[in-house]
C-alpha positions as CSV (number, residue, x, y, z in Angstrom):
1,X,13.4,-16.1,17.3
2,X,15.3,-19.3,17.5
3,X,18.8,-19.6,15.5
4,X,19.0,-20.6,11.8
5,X,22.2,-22.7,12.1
6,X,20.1,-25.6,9.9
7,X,21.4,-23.2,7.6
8,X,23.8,-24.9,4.8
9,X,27.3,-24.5,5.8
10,X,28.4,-21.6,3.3
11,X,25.5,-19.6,4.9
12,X,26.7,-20.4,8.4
13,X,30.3,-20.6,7.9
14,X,29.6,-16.4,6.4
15,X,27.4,-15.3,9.4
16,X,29.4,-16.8,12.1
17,X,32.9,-15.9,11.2
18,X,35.0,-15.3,14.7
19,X,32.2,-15.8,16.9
20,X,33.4,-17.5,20.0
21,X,30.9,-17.5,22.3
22,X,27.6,-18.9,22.5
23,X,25.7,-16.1,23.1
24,X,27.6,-14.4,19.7
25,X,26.4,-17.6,18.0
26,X,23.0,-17.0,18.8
27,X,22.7,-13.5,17.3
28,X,24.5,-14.3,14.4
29,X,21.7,-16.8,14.1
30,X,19.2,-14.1,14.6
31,X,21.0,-12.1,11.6
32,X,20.9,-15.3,9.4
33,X,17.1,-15.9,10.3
34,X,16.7,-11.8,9.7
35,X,17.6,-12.3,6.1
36,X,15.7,-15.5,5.8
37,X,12.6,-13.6,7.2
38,X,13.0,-10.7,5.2
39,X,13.2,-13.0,1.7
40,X,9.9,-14.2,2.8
41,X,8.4,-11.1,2.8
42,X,8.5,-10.1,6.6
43,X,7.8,-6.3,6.6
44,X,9.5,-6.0,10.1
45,X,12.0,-8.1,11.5
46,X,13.7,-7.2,15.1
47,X,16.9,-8.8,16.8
48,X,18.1,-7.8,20.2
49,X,21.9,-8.7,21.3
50,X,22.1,-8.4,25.4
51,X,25.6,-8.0,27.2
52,X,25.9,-4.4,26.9
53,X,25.5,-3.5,30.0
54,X,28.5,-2.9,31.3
55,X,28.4,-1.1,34.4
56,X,29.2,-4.0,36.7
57,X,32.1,-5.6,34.2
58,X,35.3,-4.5,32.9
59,X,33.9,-2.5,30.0
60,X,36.1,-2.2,27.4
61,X,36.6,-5.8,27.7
62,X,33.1,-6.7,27.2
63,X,33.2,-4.2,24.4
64,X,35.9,-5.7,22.4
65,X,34.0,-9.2,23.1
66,X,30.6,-7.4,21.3
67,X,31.4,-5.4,19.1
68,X,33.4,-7.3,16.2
69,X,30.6,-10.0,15.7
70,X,27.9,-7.8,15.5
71,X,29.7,-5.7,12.9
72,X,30.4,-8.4,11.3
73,X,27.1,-10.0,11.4
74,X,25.5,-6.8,10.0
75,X,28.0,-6.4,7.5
76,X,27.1,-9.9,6.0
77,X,23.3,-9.1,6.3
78,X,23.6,-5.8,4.4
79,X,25.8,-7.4,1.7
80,X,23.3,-10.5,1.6
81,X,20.4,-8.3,0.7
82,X,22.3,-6.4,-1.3
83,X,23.0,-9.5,-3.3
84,X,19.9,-10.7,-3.5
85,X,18.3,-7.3,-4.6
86,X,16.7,-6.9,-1.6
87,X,19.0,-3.6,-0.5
88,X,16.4,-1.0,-1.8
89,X,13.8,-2.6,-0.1
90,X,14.8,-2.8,3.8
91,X,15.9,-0.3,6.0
92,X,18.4,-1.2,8.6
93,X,18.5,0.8,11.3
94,X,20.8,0.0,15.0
95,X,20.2,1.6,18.0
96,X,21.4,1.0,21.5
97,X,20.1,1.9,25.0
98,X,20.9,1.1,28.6
C-alpha cells in the first residue's frame, strides 16, 4: 500500500504528528490510506509496521522509537472514523508477533 502523504496538509499534519523517521512516516501513511480505504467502502484493510524485532537491538530503545507513533497513528484513525460516523462500522483490532 503506498503512502497517502498527497493528502491535504491538515490530514497529514494530524497523522504524522512526532514521526521522525522515515519508516514511522510510512505507516502513518498506511493509517491515513486505511481511513481513506475504509470511506470507500473496503471491507478489509491491513497495515503491517516492521522494526519490532528486537532481539539483536537495544530493546527498549527501539521500543520507545515504535511505540508513540503507532499510538498515535491509531488514535487519529479511531477518532477519524469516529468523526465521520464510520466507528460502528469497523472493527480495529492490533496484534503483534515475532
Amino acid at each position: 500500500m503506498r503512502s497517502g502523504w498527497k493528502a491535504g496538509g491538515k490530514d497529514k499534519d494530524r497523522y504524522l504528528g512526532n514521526a521522525k523517521f522515515n519508516r514511522q512516516k510510512n505507516t502513518l501513511g498506511q493509517i491515513l490510506t486505511a481511513r481513506r480505504l475504509v470511506e470507500c467502502g473496503a471491507r478489509c484493510v491491513t497495515l503491517n509496521m516492521g522494526g519490532w524485532d528486537t532481539l539483536t537491538r537495544k530493546n527498549f530503545e527501539q521500543i520507545k522509537n515504535n511505540l508513540p507513533p503507532l499510538g498515535h497513528g491509531i488514535a487519529t484513525l479511531v477518532e477519524d472514523l469516529h468523526d465521520r460516523g464510520l466507528g460502528d462500522d469497523v472493527t480495529r483490532s492490533s496484534c503483534g508477533a515475532s
